[in-house]
N, C-alpha and C positions, 0 to 999 in steps of 0.2 A: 504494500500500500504506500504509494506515493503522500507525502507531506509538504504539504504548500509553504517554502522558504521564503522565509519576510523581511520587509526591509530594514529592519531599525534592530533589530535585536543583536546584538554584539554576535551572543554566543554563538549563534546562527554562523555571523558571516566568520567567526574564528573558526567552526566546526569544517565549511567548506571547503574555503581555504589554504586548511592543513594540508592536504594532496599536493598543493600548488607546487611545481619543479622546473625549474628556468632551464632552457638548453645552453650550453656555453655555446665559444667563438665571439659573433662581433661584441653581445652582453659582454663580456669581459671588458669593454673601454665604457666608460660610463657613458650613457645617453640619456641624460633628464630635463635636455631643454628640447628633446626631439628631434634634432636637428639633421640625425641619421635615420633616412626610411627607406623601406624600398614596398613595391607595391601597396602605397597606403597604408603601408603599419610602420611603427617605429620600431626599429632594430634592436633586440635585447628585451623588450616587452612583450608580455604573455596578457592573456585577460581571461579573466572566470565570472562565474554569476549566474542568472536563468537569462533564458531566449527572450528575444523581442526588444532587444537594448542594439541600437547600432553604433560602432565602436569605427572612431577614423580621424585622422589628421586633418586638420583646417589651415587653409592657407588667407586669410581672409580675417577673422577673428582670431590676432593673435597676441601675445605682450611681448615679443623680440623674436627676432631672427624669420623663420621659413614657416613652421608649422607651431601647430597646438595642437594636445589630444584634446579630443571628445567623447563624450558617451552622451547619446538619447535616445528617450525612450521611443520604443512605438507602440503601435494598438495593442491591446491586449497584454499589457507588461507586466511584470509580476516579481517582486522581490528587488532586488540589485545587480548591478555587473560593476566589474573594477578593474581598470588598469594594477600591472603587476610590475616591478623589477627586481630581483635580485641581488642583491649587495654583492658581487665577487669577491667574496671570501669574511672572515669574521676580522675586528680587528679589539685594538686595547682599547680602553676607555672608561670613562663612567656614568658617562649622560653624550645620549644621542640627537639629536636634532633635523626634521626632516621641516624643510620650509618650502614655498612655494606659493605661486599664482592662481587663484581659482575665478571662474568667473560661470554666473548661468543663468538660465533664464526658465521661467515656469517652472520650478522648482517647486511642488506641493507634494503634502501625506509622505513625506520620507522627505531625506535632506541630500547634499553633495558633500563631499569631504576627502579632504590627504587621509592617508592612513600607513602603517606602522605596523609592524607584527617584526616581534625579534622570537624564533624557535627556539627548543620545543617549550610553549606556554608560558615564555619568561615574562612579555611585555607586549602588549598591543593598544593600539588608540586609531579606531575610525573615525573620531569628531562627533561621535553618535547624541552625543551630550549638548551640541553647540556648533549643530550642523548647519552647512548655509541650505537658504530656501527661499523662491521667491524668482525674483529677477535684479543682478545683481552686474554689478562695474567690477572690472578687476581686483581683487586684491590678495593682499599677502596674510598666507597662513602659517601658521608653524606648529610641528607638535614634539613635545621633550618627552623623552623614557630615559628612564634606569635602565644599564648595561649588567650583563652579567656573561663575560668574556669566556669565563671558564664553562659553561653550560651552554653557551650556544650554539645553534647548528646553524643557522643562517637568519638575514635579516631581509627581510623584503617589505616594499612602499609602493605609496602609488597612490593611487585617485577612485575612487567612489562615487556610485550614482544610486541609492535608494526611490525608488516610487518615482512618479511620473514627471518629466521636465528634459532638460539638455543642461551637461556642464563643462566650461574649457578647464584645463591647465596647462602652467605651461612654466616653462626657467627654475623646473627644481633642483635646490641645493639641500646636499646631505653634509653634516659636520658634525665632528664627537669631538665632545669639550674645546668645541671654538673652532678647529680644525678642520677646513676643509677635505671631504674625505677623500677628492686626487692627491691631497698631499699625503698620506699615508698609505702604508706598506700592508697588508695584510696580516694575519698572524700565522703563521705556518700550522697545516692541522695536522696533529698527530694520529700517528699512524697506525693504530694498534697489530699485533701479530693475526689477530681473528681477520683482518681485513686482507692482510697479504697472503694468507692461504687461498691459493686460487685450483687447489689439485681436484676435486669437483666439480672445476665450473661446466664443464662438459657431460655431466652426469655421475650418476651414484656407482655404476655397474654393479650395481644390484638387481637379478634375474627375477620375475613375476615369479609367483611361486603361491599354491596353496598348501601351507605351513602345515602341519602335524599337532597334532593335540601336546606333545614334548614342548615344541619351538615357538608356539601361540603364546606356553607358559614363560619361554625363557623371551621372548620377547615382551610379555606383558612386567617383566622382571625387569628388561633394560627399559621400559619405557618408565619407570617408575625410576629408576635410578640416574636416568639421564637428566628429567626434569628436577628430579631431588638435588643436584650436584647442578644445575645449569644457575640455579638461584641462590642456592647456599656457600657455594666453592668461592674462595679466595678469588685465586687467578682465574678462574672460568669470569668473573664478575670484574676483573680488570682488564676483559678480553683479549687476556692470552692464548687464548683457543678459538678457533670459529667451530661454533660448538654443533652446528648441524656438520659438519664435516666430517668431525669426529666421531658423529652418530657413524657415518658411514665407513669410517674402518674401525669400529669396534664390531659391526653388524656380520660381518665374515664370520667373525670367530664365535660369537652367541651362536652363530645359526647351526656351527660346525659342532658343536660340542656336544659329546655321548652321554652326559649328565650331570645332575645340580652340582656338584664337587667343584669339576671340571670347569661348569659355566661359572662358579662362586671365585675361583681362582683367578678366571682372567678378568672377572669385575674387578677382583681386588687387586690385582695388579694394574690396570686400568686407572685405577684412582690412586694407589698410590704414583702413578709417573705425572701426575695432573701437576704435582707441588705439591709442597709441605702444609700444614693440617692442622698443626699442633700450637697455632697462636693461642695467649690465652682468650675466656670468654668465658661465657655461661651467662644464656638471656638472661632478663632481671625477670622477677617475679611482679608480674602486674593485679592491681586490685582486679577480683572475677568479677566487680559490679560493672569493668568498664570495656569487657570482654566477651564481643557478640559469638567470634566464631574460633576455635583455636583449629592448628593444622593436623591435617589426619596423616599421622606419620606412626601411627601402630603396627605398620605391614613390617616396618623395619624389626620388629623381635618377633612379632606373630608368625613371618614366613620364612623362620627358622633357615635362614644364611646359614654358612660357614662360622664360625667366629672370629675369622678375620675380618670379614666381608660385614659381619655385623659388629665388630668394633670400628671399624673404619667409618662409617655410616653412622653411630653414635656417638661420636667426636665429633663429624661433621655437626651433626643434627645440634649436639650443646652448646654450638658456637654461635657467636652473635654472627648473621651474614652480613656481608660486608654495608655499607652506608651506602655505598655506591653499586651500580652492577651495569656493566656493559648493556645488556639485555631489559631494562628491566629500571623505569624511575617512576615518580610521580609527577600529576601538573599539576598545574596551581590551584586546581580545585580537590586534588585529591585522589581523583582515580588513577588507574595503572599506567603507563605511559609503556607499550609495549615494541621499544626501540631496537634499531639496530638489525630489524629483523627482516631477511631479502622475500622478498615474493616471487621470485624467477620467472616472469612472469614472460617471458620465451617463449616456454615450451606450454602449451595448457595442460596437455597430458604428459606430468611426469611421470619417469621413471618408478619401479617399486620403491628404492629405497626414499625416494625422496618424497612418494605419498604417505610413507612410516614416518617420514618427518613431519609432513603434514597432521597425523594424527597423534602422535605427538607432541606436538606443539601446543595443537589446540588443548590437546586435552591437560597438559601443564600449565595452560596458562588458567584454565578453568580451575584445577586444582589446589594455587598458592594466590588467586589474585581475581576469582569472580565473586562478589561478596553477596551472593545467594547463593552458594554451592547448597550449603543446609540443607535447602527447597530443592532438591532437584528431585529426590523423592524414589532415589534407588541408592543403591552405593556406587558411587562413581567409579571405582578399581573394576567393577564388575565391566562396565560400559567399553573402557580402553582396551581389556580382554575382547569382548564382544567383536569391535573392529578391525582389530589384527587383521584378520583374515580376508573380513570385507576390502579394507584398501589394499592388501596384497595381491588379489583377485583381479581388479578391477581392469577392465579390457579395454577402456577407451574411455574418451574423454568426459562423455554425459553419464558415464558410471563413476569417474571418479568424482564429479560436481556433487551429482545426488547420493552419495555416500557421506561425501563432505557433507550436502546438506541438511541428511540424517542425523549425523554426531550433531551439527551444532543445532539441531531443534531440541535433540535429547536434555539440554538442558533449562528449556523451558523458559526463556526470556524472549520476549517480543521484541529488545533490541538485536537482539539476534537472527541473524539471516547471510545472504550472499549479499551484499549489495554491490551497486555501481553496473547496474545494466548489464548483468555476467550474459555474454552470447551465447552458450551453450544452454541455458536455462529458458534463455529467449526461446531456442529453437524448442526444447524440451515443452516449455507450455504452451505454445504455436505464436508465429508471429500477424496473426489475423484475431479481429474479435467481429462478434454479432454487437448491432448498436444500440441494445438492451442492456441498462443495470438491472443486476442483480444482489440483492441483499438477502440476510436470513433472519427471516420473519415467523415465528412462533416455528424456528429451527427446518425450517423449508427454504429454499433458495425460490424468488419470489421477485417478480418485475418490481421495481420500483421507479421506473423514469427510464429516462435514453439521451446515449451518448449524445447522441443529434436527435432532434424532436423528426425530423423530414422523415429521414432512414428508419429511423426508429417505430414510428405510426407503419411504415410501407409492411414491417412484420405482421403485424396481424395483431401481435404482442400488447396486451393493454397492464395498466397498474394492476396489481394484487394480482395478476395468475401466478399459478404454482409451478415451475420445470419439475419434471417427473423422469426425465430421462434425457439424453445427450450422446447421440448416434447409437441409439438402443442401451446403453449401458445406465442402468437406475441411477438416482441420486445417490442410494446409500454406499454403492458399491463405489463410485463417486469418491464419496465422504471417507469413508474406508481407506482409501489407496491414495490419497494426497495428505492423512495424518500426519505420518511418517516424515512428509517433506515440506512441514508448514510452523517453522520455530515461532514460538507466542506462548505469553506467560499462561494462557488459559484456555477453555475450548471453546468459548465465544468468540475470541479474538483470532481463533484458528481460521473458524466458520468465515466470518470479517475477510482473512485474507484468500480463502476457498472462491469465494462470494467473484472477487476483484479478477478471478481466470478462468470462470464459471462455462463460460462462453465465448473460450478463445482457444484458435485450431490454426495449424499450417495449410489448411484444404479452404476453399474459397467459397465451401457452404458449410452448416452445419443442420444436421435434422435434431426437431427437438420436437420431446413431448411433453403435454402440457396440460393442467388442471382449469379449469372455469366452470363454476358454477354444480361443482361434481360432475363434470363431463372433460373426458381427458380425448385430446386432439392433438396433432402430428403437423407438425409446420417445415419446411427450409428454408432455413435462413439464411440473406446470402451477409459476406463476412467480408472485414475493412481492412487496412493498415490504419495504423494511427499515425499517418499520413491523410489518410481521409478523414478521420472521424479520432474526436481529442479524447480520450479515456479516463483523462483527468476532471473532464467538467462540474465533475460533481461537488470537488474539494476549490474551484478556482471562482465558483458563482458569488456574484457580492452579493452582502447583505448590509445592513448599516449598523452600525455599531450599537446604537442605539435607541430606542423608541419607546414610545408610553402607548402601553396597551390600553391603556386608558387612565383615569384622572388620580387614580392609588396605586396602579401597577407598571411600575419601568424594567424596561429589558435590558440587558447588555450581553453584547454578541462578545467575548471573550476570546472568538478568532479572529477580531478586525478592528478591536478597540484601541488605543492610543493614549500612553499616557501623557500627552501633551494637551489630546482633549476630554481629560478627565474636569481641568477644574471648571468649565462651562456645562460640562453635560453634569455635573452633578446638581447642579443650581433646580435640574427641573428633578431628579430624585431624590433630595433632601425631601421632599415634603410629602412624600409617596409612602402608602404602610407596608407594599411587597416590591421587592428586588428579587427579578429573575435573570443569572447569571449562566448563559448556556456554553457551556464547557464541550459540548460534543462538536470539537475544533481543533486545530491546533493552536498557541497562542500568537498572534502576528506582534507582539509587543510583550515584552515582559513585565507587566501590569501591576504585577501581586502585590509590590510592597506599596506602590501608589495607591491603591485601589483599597489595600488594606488599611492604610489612612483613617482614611472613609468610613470606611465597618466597624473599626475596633475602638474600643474605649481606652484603650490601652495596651500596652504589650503585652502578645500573648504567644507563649513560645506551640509551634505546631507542627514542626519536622526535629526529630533525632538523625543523626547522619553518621554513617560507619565507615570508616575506610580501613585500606591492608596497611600492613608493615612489612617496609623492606629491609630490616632488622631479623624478623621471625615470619619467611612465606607460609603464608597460611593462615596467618590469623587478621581478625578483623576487629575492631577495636569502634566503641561508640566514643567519637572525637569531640563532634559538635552541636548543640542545640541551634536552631534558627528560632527568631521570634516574627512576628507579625505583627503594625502597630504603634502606636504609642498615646500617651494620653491625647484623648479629643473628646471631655465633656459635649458636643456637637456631633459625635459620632451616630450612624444611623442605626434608628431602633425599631425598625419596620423588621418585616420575615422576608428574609435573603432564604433563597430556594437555588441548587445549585445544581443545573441537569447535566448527566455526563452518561455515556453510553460505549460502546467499544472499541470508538473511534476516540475517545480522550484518553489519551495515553503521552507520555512523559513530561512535558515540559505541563501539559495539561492537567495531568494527574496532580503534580507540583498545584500549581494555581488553587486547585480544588482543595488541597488539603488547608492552604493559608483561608481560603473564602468558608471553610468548614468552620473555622475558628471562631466567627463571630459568636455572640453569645445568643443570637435566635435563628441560630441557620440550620437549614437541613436541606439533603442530600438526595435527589428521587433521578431516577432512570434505573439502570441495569448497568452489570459489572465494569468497570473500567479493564483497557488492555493492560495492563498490572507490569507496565515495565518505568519506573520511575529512577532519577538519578542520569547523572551526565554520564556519557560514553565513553566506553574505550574502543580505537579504533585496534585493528591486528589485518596480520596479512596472511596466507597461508600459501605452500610453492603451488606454481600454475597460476600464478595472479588472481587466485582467491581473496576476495574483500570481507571482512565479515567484522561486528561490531559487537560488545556486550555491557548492559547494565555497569558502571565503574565505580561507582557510590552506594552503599545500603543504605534506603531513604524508608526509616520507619515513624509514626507517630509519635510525639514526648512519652508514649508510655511504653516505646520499644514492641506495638502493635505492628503486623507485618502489614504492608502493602505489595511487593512483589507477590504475583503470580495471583493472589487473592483480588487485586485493583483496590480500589474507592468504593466498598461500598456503601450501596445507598440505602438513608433510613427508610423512605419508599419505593418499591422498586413499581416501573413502570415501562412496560414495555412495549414497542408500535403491534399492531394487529393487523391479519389481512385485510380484515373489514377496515381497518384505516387509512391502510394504504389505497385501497381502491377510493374513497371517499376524498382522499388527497390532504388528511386533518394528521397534525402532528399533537397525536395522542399526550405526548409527555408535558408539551406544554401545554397544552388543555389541563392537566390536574394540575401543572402548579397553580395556573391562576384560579382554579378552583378550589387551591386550598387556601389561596390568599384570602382570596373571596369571601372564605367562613371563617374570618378571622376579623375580630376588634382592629379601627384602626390603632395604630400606636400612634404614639405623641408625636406631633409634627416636629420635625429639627430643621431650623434653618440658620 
């Protein structure tokens, strides 16, 4: 399920953005007045963002020399696009400085702005705060960060266009602590030994093979110890090793070996050649009250090693891991920072040994650094056993995606998937759709609207029929055989993303059967690209942010609101006794604490937050309380009613739990997609993308929200009879319950 990316919200454009990777050659001489281009772009500049932004050099409106960049919007535009450059290389310093010309015109509902991003999550500033808007004469911008020389990977600037308008820049200068930066030298970047092992880059030569019931075990053996030792190990963490290489000449001699002795011997020889072991340590003992999850490292005595092999491993295990890990840091919010790690994204279909890295991998990093393993509701050692075999097997390339994409639904998080448009998956679910939504309504997949209203009417297809079937193959069997390859915290949210390829095929028709009125009928449909027909429409339709349903009851739309016009729109809901806050959106603005203003009497704390330690993998620790808030005797005392459904999920779920807080609110729809907390991205070989929950985001009372959602004190859910009628069931009871309620004291 696609999520409509907005224009103001930082974390959005930080989240994006990360991917971004400059090509070298001319970018290596600086270009920030533009002044080097060749077919319409400037040389050394990259650009990212959503479509429908035109990106070009102006010879005509400029502040010196040849050209200017621009970006503007056109029809149907949505979110941001930004100019990009690269810094060739890191340098000393302590404060950076990026300045420059901006100028624009028709600049509304989002702003223009320089921006700033020094990697990984040191330091960033888009002007989000003090954005130009409007129509504007040249002028000069600047914006200052903190350096932090030693942790950075790269520094990249550039220019920004939010929501609807056109804006120039142009004569940027870059300077750290006063210093123009053509005057300075780069920092030379060191080199580690894991970078200069190139003896695999050609592959694993490791032979496809269905493993033995012996080699599943000693493989599920090395993949337990490689990850134990990838995060804990001194020098593995100072990367002295390129530690998937290693997998592949230790994997020879696992495979080769007549039994556990034999295979315990060459572990333990293995680790001892890694480096010495024997610093002191021994984690400190933390209070349990502040200790959500600790690491499951019991297999080390339970599966009775060698005793070398298990003192080795228990040395390791009492030591503090190191502060630092090649593989392995945090950002500034907290979650995993899963660095250093290649995606080979070359080959789609690796090699054997390298899809054992793949599972591997994954399954390591789930193990010391997903902070809902808890939840996942099996024993996870079981799981990695499980796929041995499956990824050793795997004949081709759509075998090895949807095995990948097995493992990572197994763990149950809805930030969880392939992402980034994987082509194989493309092909796998077909690249054609019929131009009927489909949603699951009282658990039937069920018209709800269409892609295109023209196409869509020419079906036959009306709101509220039932699909019964899809090229003779029933729903349920359907439902059955896309479980497996549909990661989400829950089975509504499964249904959710079932729902979204219900009715999409590689064949240029499809036959469907179909329910009306207890009478089921046989149709072909013929089928689009989304080239013809938008697939998105449904998440990109405006609504307005906010409205009075009438003279006591005000709405705010929570995917479209703005806290800029928060303090005008509140003028007409102070005086209102119900506030209807619809969460079933994603948020276009991050609202919460504005908003919470508003609602609360005071501070009111309504998220606990857990992160890991890269001290002790595995454990997960309750760090931080957030509050909500602060005094406002003028705070509103109406009934806030907060609707959220299985399309409010992360940043949304967030929202909901702050707008829960008020002291007369309550909660009504059906479960939220239960994936809450900022992301970790990862990479997997075959240019695998795939994301996971990186924060444990529980209630003040350490009440769970993953996988469980938001739920709601009344649950209310659409019907087919509703749908066909065209009436949004949910908001009908709130304001029915407003309705039979006293007004409360007017606040203005």
């Amino acid at each position: 399920m696609k999520k409509r990316v907005l224009p103001a919200t930082a974390v959005l454009f930080l989240l994006f953005a990360m991917n971004f990777c400059q090509a070298q050659g001319p970018a290596s001489r600086l270009n920030l007045d533009f002044e080097m281009a060749k077919d319409q772009k400037p040389l050394g500049w990259e650009d990212f963002g959503e479509k429908n932004y035109l990106l070009s050099l102006d010879t005509a409106a400029v502040k010196s020399g040849a050209y200017a960049a621009t970006i503007q919007s056109l029809p149907d535009h949505g979110g941001y696009h930004a100019w990009a450059f690269t810094l060739p290389g890191n340098y000393a310093g302590r404060r950076i400085k990026l300045s420059g010309y901006v100028k624009t015109e028709n600049v509304s509902d989002g702003f223009a702005g320089l921006w700033v991003r020094i990697d990984p999550n040191i330091a960033f500033d888009n002007m989000q705060q003090r954005g130009i808007k409007g129509t504007t004469g040249w002028q000069k911008y600047e914006i200052v960060l903190d350096m932090a020389p030693d942790k950075t990977k790269q520094i990249v600037v550039g220019g920004l266009l939010a929501g609807p308008g056109k804006m120039w820049m142009d004569d940027l200068q870059v300077s750290i602590d006063g210093v123009p930066l053509e005057q300075l030298k780069p920092l030379e970047k060191k080199v580690v030994p894991a970078e200069e092992d190139k003896a695999f880059d050609n592959g694993s030569y490791i032979a496809a093979m269905t493993p033995d019931k012996k080699q599943v075990a000693n493989l599920k053996v090395l993949g337990l110890i490689w990850g134990f030792l990838k995060y804990r190990h001194p020098d593995i963490a100072k990367g002295l090793w390129n530690w998937d290489y290693e997998l592949f000449r230790i994997l020879p001699k696992i495979l080769n070996t007549g039994n556990q002795p034999e295979r315990d011997a060459v572990l333990a020889s293995w680790i001892r050649n890694l480096g010495p072991i024997d610093a002191p340590g021994g984690s400190k003992k933390e209070s349990t009250s502040v200790i959500k999850m600790e690491p499951d490292l019991a297999w080390i005595r339970d599966d009775r090693f060698s005793p070398e092999l298990t003192g080795l491993l228990t040395t390791i295990q009492q030591l503090d891991a190191p502060e630092e890990n090649y593989y392995l840091g945090f950002t500034a919010t907290g979650n995993a920072d899963f660095k250093n790690e290649r995606a080979y994204p070359s080959n789609p279909f690796p090699d054997a040994g390298f899809r054992l890295l793949a599972l591997y991998r994954y399954w390591n990093m789930i193990q010391y650094y997903f902070p809902y393993k808890q939840l996942i509701g099996e024993d996870w050692k079981n799981v990695l056993e499980e796929f041995i075999p499956k990824f050793m097997s795997n004949r081709d390339t759509t075998e090895y995606t949807l095995t990948a994409l097995e493992l990572i639904a197994r763990v149950h998080d809805t930030h969880a998937n392939i992402w980034g448009n994987n082509a194989r998956l493309n092909a796998y679910h077909g690249t054609r759709y019929a131009p009927v939504e489909i949603t699951f309504v009282e658990d039937q997949p069920v018209v709800t609207g269409y892609y295109d209203n023209e196409l869509g009417k020419k079906t036959g297809l009306l709101r509220g029929d039932r699909i019964v079937s899809v090229n003779g193959r029933p729903v349920k069997k359907i439902i059955q055989e896309q479980l497996k390859y549909r990661p989400a915290s829950n089975y509504p949210t499964q249904l959710r993303d079932i729902a979204a390829d219900f009715l999409r095929t590689n064949d240029s028709v499809l036959h469907v059967g179909f329910k009306r009125a207890n009478k089921t009928e046989d149709l072909v449909l013929k089928t689009y690209t989304t080239k013809e027909i938008n697939i998105y429409a449904k998440y990109q339709r405006k609504d307005t942010s906010f409205r009075l349903i009438n003279k006591d009851i005000a709405y705010l739309n929570n995917g479209s609101i703005k806290k800029a016009d928060l303090p005008e729109i509140w003028k007409a809901i102070a005086p209102t006794k119900g506030l209807i806050i619809d969460n079933r959106n994603y948020p276009s603005d991050f609202v919460i604490y504005d908003l919470g203003f508003y609602l609360m009497p005071g501070t009111r704390p309504f998220v606990k937050i857990t992160r890991g330690n890269l001290r002790n993998p595995g454990q997960f620790r309750f760090e931080k309380t957030l509050n909500i808030g602060m005094d406002n005797p003028n705070y509103y005392k109406g009934r806030v009613v907060i609707l959220v459904n299985e399309t409010s999920q992360s940043s949304s779920e967030f929202h909901a739990m702050g707008y829960r807080a008020h002291p007369n609110a309550i909660v009504m729809g059906s479960t939220t997609a239960g994936a809450d907390g900022n992301v970790s991205r990862l990479q997997l070989p075959g240019g695998i993308s795939s994301m996971i929950s990186g924060l444990g985001i529980y209630y003040p009372d350490g009440e769970e929200t993953q996988r469980v959602g938001i739920v709601p004190d009344v649950v209310v859910k659409p019907t087919i009879r509703g749908i066909k009628e065209e009436r949004d069931e949910v908001l009908e009871k709130a304001i029915e319950l407003i309705n039979r309620e006293q007004p409360a004291a007017a606040v203005r």
